[in-house]
N, CA, C and O atoms as a CHARMM CRD file, in Angstrom:
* protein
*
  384
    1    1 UNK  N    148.62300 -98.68700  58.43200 PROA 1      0.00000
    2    1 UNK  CA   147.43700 -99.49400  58.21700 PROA 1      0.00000
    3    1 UNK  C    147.16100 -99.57500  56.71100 PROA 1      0.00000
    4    1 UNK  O    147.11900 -98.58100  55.98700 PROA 1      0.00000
    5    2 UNK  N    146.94200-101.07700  56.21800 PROA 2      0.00000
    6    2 UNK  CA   146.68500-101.14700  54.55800 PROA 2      0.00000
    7    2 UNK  C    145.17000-100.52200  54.44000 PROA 2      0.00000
    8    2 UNK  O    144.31000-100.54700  55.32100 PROA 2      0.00000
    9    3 UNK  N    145.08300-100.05900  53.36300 PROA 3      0.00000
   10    3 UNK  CA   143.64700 -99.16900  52.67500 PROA 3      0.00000
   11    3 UNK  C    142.75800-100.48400  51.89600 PROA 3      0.00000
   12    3 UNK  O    142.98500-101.56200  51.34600 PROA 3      0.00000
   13    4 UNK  N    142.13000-100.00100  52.09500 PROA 4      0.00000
   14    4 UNK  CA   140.63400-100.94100  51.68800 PROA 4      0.00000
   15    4 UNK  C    141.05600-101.16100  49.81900 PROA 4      0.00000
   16    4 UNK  O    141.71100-100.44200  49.06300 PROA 4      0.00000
   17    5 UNK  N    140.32400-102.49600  49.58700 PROA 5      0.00000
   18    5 UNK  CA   141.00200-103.01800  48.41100 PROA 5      0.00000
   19    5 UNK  C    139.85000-101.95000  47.60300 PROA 5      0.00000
   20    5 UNK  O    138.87000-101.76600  48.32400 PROA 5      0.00000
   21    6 UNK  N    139.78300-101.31700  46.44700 PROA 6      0.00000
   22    6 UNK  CA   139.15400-100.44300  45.40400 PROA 6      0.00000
   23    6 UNK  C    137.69700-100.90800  45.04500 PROA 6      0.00000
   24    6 UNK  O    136.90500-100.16700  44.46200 PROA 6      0.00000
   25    7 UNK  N    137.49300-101.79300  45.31600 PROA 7      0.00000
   26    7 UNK  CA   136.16800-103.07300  45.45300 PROA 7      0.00000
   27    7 UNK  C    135.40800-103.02100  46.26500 PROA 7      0.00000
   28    7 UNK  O    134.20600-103.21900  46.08500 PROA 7      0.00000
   29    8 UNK  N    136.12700-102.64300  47.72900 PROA 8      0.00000
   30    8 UNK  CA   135.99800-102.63200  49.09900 PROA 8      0.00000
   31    8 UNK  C    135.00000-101.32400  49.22400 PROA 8      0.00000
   32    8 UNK  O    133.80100-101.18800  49.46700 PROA 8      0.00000
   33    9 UNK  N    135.90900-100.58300  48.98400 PROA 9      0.00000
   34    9 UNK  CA   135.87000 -98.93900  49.31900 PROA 9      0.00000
   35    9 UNK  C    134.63400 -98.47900  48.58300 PROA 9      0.00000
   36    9 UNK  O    133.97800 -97.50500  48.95200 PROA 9      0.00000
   37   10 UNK  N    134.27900 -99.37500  47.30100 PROA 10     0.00000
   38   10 UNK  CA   133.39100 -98.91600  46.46600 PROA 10     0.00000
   39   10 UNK  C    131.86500 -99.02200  46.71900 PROA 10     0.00000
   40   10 UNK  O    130.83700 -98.76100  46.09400 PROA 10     0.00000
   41   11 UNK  N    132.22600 -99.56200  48.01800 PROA 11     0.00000
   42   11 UNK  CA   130.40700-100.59400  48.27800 PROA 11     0.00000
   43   11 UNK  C    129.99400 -99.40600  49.10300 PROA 11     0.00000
   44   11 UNK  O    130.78600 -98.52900  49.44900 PROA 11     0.00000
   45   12 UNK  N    128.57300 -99.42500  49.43200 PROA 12     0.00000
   46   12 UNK  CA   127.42700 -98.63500  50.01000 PROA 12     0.00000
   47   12 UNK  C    128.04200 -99.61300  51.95800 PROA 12     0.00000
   48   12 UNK  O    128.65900-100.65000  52.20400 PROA 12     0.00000
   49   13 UNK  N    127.54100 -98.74400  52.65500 PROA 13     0.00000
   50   13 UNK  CA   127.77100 -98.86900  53.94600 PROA 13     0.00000
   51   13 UNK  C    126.49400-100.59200  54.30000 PROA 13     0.00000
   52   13 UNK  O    126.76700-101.58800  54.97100 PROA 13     0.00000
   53   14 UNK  N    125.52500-100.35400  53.72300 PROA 14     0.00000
   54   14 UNK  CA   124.77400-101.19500  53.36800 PROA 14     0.00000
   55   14 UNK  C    125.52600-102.54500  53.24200 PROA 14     0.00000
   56   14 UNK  O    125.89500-103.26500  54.16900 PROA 14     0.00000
   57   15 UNK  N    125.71500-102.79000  51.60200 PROA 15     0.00000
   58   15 UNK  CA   126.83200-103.78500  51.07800 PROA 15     0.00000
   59   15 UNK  C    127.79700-104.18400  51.83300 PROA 15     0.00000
   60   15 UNK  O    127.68400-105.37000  52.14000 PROA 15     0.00000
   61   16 UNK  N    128.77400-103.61900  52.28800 PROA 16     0.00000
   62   16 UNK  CA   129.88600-103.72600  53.73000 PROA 16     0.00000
   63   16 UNK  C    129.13100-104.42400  55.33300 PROA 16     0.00000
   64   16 UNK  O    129.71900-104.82200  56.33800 PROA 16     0.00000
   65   17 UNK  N    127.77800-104.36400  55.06400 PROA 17     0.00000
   66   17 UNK  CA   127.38200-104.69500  56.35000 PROA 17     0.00000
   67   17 UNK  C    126.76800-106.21200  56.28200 PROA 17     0.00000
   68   17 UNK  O    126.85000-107.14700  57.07900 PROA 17     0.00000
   69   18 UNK  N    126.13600-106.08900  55.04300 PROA 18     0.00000
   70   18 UNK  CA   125.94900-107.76400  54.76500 PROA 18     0.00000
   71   18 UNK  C    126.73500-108.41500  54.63800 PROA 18     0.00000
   72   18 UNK  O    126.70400-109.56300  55.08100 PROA 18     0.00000
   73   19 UNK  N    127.76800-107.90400  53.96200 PROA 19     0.00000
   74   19 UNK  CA   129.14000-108.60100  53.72700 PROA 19     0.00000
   75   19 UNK  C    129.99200-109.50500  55.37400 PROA 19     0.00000
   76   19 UNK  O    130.70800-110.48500  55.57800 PROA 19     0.00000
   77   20 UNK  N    129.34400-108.43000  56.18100 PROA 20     0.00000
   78   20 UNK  CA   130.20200-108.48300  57.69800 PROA 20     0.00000
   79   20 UNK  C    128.91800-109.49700  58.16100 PROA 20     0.00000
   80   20 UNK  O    129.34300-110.59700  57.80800 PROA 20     0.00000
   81   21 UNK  N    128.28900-109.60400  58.44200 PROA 21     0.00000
   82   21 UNK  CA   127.06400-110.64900  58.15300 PROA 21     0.00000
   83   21 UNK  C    127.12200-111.69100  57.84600 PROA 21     0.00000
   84   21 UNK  O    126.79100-112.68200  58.49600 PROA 21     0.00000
   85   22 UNK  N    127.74700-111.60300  56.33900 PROA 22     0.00000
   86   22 UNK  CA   128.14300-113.11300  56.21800 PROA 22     0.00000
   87   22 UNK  C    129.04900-113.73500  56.45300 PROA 22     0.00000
   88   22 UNK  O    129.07900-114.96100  56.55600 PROA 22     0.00000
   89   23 UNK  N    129.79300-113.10000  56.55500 PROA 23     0.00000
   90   23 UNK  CA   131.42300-114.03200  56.92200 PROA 23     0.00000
   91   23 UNK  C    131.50500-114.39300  58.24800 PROA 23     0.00000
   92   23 UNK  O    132.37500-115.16500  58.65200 PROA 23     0.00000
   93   24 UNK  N    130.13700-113.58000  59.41400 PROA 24     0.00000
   94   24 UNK  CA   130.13900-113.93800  60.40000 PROA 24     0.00000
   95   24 UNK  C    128.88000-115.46700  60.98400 PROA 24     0.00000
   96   24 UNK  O    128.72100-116.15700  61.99100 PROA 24     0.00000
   97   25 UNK  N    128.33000-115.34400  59.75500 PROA 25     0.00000
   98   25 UNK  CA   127.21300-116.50300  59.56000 PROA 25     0.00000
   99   25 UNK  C    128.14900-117.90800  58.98100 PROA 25     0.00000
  100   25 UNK  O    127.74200-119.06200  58.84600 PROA 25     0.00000
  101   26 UNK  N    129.26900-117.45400  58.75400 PROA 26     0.00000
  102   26 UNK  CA   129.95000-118.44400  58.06400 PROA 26     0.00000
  103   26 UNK  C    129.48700-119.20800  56.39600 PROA 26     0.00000
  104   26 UNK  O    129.67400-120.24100  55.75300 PROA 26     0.00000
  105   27 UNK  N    128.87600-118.06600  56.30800 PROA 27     0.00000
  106   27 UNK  CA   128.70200-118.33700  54.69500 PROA 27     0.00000
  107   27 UNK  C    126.90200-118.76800  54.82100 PROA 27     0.00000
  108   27 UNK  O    126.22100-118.76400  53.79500 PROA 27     0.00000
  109   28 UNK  N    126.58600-118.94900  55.51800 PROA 28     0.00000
  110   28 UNK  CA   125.10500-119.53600  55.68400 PROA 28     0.00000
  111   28 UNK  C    124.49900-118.66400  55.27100 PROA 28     0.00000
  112   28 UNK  O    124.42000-117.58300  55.85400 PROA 28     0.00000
  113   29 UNK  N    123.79800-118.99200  53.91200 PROA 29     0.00000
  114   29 UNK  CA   122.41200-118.15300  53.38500 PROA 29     0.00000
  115   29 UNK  C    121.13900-118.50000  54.30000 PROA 29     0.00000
  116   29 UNK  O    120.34900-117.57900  54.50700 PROA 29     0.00000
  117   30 UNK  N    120.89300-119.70600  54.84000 PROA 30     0.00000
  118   30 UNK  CA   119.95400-120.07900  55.79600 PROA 30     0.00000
  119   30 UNK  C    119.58000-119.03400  56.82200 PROA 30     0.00000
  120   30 UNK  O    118.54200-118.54600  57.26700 PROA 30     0.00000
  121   31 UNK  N    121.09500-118.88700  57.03000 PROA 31     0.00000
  122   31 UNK  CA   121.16300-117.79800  58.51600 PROA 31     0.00000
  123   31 UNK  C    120.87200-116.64200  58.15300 PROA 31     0.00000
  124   31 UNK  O    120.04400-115.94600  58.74100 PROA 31     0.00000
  125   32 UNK  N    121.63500-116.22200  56.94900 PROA 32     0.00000
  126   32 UNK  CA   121.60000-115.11700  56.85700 PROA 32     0.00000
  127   32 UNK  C    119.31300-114.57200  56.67500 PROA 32     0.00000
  128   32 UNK  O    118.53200-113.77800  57.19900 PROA 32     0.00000
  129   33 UNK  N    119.29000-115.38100  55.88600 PROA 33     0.00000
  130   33 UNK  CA   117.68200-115.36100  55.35100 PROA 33     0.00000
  131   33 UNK  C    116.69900-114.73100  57.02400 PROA 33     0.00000
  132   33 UNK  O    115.97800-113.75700  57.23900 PROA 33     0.00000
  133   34 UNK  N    117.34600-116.28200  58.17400 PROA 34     0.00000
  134   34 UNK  CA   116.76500-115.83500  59.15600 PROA 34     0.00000
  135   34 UNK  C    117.29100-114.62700  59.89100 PROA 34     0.00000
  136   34 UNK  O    116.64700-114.32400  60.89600 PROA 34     0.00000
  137   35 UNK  N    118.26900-113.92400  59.60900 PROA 35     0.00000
  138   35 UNK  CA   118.87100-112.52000  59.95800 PROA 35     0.00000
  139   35 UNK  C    117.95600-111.47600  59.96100 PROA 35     0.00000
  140   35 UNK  O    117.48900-110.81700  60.89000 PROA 35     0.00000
  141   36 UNK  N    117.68200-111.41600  58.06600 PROA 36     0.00000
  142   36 UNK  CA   117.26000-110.27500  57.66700 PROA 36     0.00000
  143   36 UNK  C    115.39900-110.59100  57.73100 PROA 36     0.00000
  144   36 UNK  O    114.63300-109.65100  57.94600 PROA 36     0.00000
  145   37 UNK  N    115.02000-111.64200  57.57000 PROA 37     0.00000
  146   37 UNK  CA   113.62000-111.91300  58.29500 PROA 37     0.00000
  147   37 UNK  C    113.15600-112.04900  57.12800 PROA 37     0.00000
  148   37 UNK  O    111.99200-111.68300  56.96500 PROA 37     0.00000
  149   38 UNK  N    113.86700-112.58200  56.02000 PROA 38     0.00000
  150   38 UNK  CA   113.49300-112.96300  54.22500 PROA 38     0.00000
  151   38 UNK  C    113.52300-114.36500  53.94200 PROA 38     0.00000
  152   38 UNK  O    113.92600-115.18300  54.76800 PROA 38     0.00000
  153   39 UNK  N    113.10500-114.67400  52.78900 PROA 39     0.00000
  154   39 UNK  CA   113.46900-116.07200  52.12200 PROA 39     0.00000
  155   39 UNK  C    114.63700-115.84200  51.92600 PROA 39     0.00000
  156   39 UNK  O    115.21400-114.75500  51.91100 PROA 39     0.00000
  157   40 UNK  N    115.21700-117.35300  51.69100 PROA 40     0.00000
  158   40 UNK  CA   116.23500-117.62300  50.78300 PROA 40     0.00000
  159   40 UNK  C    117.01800-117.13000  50.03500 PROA 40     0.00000
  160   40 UNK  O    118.22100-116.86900  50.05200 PROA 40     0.00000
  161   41 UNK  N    115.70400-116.95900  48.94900 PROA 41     0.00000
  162   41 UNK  CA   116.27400-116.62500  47.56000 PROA 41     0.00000
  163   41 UNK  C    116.26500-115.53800  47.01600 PROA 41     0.00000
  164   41 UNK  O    116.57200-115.33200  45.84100 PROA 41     0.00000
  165   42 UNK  N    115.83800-114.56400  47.98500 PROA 42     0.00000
  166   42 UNK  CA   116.02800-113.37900  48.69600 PROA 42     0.00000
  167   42 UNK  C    117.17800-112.99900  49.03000 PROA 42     0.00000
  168   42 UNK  O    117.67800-111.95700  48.60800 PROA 42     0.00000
  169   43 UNK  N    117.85900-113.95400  49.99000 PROA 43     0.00000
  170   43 UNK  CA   119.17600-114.00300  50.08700 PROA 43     0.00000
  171   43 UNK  C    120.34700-114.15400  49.34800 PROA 43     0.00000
  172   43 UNK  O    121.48500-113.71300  49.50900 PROA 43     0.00000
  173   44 UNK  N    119.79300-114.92500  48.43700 PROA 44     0.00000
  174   44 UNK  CA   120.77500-115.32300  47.29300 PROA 44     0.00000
  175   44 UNK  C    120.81900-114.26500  46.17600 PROA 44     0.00000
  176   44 UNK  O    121.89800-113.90700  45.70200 PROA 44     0.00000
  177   45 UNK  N    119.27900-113.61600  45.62900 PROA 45     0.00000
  178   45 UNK  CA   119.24400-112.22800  45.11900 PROA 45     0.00000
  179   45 UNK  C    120.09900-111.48400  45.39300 PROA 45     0.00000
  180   45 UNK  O    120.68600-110.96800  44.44200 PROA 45     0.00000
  181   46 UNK  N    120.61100-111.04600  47.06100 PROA 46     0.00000
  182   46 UNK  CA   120.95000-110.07900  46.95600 PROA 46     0.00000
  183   46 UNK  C    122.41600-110.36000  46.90800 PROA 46     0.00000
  184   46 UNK  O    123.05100-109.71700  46.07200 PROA 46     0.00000
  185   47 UNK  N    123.09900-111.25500  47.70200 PROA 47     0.00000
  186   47 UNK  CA   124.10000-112.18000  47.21500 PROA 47     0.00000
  187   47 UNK  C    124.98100-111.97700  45.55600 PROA 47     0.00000
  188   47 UNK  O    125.98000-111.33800  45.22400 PROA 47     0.00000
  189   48 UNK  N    124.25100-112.65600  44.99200 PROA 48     0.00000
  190   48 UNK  CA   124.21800-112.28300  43.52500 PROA 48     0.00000
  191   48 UNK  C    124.46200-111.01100  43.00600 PROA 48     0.00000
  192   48 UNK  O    125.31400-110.81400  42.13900 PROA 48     0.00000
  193   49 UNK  N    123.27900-109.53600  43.82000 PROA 49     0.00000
  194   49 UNK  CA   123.88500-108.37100  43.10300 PROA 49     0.00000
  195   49 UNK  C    125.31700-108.12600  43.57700 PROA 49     0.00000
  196   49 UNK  O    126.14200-107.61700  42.81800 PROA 49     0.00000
  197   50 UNK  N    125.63500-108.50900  44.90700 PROA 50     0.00000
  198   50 UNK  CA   126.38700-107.73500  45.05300 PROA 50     0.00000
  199   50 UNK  C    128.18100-108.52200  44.30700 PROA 50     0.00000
  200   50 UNK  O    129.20900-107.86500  44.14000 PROA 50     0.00000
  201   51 UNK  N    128.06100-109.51500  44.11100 PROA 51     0.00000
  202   51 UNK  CA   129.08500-110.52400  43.62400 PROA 51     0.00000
  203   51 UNK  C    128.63000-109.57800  42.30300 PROA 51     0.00000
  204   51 UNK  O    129.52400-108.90100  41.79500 PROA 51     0.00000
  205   52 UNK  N    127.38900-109.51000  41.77700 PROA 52     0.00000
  206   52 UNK  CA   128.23100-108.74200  40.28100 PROA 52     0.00000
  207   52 UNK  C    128.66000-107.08700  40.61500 PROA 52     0.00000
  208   52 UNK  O    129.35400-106.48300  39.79800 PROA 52     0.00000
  209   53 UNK  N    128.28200-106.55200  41.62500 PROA 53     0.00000
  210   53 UNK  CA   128.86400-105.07100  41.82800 PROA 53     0.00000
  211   53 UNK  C    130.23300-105.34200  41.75300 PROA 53     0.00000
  212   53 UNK  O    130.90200-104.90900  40.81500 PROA 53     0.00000
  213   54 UNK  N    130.77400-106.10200  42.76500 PROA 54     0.00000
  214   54 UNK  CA   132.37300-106.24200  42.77700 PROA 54     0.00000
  215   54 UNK  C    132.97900-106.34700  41.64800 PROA 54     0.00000
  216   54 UNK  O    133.93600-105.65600  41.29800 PROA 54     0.00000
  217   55 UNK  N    132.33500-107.41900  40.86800 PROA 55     0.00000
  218   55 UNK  CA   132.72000-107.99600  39.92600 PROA 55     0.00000
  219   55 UNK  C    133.13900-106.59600  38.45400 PROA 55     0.00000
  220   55 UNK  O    133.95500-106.56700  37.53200 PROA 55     0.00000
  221   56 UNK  N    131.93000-105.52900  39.01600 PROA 56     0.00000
  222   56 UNK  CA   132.10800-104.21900  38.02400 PROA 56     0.00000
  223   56 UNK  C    132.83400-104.21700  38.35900 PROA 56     0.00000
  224   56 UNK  O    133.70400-104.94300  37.87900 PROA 56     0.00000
  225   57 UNK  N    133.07300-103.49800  39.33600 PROA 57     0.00000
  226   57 UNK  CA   134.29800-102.74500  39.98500 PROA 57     0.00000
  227   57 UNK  C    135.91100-103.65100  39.70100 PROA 57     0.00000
  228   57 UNK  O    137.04400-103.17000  39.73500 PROA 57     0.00000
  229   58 UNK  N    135.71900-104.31800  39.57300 PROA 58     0.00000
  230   58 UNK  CA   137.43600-105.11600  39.25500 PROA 58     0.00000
  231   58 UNK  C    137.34200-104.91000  38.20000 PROA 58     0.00000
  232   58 UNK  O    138.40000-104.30200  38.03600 PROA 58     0.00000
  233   59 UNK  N    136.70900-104.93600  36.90300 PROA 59     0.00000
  234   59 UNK  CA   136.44500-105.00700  35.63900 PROA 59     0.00000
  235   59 UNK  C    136.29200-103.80100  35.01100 PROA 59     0.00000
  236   59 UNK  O    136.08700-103.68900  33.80200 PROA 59     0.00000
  237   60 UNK  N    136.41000-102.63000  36.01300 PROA 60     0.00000
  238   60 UNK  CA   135.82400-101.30900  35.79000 PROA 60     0.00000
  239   60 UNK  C    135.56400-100.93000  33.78500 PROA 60     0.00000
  240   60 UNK  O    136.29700-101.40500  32.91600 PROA 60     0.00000
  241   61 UNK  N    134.90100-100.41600  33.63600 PROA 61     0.00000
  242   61 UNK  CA   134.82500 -99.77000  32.22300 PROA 61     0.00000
  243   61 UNK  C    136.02100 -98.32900  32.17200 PROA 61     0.00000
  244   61 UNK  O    136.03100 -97.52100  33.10000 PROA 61     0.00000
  245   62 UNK  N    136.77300 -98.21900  31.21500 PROA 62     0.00000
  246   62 UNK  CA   137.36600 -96.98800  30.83400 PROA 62     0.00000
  247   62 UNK  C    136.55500 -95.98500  30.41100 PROA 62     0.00000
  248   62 UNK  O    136.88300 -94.80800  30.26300 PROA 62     0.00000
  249   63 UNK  N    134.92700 -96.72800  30.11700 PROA 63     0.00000
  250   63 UNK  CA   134.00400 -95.49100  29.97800 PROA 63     0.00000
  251   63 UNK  C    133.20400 -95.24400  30.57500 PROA 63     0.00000
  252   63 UNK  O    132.21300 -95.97200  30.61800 PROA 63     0.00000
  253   64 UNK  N    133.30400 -94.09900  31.29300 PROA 64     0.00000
  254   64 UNK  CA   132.49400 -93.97700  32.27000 PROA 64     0.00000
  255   64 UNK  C    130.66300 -94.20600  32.06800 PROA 64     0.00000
  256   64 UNK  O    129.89100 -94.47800  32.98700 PROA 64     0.00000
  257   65 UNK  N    130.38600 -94.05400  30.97400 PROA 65     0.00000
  258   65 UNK  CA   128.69600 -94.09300  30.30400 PROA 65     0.00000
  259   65 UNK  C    128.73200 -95.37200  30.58100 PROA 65     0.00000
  260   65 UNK  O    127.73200 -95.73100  31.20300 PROA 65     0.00000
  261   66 UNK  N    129.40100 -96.10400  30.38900 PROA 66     0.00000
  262   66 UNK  CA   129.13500 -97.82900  30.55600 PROA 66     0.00000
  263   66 UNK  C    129.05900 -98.27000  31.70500 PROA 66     0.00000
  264   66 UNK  O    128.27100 -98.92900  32.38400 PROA 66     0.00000
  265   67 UNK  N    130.29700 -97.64900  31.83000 PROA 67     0.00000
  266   67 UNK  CA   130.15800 -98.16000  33.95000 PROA 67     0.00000
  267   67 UNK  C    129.36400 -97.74600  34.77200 PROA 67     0.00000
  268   67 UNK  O    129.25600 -98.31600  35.85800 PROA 67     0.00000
  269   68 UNK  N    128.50900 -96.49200  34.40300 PROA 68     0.00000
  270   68 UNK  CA   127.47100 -95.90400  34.76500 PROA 68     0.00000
  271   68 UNK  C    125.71900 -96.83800  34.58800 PROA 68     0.00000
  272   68 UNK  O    124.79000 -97.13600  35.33800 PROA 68     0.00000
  273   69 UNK  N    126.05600 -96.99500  33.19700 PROA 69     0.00000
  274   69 UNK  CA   124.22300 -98.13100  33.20600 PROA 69     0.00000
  275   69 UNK  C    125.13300 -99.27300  33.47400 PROA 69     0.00000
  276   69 UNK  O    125.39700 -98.75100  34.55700 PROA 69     0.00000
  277   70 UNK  N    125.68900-100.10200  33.48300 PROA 70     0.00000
  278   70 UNK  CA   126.40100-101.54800  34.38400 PROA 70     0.00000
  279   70 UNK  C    125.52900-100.91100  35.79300 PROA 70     0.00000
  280   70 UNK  O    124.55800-101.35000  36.41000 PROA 70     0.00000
  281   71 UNK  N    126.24400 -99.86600  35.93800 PROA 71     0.00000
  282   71 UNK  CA   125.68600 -99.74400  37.45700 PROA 71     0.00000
  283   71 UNK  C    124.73900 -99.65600  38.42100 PROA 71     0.00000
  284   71 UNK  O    124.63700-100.09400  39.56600 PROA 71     0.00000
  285   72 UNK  N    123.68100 -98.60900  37.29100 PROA 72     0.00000
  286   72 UNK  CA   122.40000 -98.35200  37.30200 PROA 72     0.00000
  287   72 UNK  C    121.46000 -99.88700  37.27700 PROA 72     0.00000
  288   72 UNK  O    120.49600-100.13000  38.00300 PROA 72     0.00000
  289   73 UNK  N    122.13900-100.92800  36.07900 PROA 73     0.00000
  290   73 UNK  CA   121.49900-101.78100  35.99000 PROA 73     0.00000
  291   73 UNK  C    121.41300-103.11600  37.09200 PROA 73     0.00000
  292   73 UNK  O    120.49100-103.93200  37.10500 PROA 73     0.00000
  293   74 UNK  N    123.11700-103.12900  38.39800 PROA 74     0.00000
  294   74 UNK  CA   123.10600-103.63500  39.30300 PROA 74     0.00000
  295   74 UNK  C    122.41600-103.53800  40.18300 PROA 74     0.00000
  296   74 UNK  O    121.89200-104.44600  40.82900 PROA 74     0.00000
  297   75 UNK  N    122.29800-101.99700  40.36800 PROA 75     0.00000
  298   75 UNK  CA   121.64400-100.78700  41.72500 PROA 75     0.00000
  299   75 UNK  C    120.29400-101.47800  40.93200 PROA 75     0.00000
  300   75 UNK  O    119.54400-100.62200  41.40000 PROA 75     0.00000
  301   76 UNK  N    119.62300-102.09100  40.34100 PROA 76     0.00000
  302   76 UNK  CA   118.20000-102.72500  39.89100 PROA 76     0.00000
  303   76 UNK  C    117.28400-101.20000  40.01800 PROA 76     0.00000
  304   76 UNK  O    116.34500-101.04700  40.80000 PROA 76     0.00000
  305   77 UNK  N    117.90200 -99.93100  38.86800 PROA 77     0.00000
  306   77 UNK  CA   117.72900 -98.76700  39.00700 PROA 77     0.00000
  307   77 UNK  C    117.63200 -98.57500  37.55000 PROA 77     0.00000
  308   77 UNK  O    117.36700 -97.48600  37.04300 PROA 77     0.00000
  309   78 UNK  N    117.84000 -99.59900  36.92300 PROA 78     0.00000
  310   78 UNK  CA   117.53000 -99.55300  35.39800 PROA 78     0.00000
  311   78 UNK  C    117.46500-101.25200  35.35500 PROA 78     0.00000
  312   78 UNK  O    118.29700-101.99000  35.88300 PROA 78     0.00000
  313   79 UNK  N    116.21700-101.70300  34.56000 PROA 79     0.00000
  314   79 UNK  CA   116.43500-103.16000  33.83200 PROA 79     0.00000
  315   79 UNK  C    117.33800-103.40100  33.13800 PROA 79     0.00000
  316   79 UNK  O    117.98700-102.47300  32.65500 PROA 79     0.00000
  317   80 UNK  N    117.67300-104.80000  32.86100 PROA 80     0.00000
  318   80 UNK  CA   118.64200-105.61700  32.13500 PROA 80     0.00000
  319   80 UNK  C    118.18000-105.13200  30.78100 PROA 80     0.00000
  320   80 UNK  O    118.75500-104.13800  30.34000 PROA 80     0.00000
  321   81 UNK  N    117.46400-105.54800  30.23900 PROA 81     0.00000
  322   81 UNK  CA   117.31300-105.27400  28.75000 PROA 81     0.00000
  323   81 UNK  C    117.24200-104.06500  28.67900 PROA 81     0.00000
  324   81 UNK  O    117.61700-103.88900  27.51900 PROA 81     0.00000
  325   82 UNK  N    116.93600-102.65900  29.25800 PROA 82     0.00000
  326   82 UNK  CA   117.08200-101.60200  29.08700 PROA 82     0.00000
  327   82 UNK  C    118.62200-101.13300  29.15000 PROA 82     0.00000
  328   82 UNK  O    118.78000-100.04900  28.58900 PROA 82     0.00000
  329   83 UNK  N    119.72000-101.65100  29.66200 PROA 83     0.00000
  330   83 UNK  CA   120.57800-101.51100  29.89400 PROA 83     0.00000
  331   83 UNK  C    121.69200-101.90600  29.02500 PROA 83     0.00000
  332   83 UNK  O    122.87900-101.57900  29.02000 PROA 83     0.00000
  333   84 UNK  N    120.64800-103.09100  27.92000 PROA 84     0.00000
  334   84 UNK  CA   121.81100-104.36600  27.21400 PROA 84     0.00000
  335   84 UNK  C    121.67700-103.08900  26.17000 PROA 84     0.00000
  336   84 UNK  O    122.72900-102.65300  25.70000 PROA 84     0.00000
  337   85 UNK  N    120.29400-102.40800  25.74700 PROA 85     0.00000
  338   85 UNK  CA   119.47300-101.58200  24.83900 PROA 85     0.00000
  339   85 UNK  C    120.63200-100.70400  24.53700 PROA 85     0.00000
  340   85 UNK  O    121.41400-100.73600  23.58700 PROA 85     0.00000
  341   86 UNK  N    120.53900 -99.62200  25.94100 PROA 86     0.00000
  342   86 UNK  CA   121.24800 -98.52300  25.91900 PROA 86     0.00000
  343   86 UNK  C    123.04900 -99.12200  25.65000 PROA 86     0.00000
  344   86 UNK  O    123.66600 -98.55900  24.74500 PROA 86     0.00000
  345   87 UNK  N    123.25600 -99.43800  25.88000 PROA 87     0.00000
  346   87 UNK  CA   124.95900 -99.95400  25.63500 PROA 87     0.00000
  347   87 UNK  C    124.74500-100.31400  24.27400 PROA 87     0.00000
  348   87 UNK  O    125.39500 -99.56900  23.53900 PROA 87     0.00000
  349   88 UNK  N    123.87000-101.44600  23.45200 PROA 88     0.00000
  350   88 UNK  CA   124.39600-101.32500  22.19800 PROA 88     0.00000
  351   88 UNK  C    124.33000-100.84900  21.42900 PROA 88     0.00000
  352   88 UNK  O    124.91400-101.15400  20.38900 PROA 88     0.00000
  353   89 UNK  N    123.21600 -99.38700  21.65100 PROA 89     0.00000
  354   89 UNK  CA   122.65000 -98.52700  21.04000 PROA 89     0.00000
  355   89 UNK  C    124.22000 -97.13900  21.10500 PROA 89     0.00000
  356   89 UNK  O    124.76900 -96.51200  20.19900 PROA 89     0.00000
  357   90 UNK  N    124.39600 -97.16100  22.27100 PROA 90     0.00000
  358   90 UNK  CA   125.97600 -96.42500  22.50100 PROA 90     0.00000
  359   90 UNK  C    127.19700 -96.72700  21.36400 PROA 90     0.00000
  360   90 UNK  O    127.89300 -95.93600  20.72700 PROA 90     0.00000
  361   91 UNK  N    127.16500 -98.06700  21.38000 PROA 91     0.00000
  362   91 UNK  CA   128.12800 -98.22900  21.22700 PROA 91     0.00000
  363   91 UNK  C    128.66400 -98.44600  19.30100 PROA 91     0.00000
  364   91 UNK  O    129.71900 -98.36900  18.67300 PROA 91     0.00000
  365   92 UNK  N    127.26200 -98.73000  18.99700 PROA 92     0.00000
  366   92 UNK  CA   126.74700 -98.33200  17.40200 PROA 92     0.00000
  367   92 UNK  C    127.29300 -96.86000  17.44500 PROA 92     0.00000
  368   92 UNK  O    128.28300 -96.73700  16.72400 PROA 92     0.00000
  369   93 UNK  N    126.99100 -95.92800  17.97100 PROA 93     0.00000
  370   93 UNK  CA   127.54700 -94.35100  17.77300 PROA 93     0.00000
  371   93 UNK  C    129.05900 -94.28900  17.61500 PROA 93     0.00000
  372   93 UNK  O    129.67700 -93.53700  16.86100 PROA 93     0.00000
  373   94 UNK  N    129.56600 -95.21900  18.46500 PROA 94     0.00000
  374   94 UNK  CA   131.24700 -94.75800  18.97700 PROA 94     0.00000
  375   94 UNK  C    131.86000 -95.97700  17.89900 PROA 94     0.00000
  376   94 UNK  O    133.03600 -96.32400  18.00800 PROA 94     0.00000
  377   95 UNK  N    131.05300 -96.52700  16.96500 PROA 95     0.00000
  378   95 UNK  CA   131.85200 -96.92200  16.05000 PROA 95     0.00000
  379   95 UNK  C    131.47800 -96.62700  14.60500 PROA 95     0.00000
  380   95 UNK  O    132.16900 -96.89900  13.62300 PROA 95     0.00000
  381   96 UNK  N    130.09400 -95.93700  14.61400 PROA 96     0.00000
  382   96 UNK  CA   130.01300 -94.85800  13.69900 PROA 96     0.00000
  383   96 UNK  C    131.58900 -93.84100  12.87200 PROA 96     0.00000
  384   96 UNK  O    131.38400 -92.91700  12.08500 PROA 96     0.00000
């Protein structure tokens, strides 16, 4: 049996279930919206995080501090600008 693609494997049981959700809605955010008992754009929110989680994960960082607030900042567990903050504030050090 082939192993789950590294993308796959990486998602919350959560993520994997919307995912199975949608492909069974046939792509319908409509449906999906009336699924989960939300708006739209609600739907598309979450849609969105999770297309950029993957999107980490293929792209992974070689540093783990980065791939860590990327992550924090997907997981909407740290803000965007707190996140753009901390990375260029990092990254001023490591070229110190």
């Amino acid at each position: 049996m082939d192993t789950l693609p590294s993308w796959m494997a990486g998602l919350e049981a959560e993520d994997s279930e919307f995912i199975r959700k949608f492909v069974l809605a046939s792509g319908s955010l409509k449906e999906m919206a009336g699924l989960y008992g939300v708006s739209y754009p609600t739907v598309r929110l979450r849609l969105d995080r999770l297309i950029q989680k993957i999107k980490l994960s293929e792209t992974a960082e070689a540093d783990p501090y980065v791939a860590l607030v990327k992550r924090l900042a997907v997981d909407d567990r740290l803000d965007f600008d707190t996140a753009k903050l901390l990375l260029s504030e990092y990254r001023k050090t490591k070229e110190a």
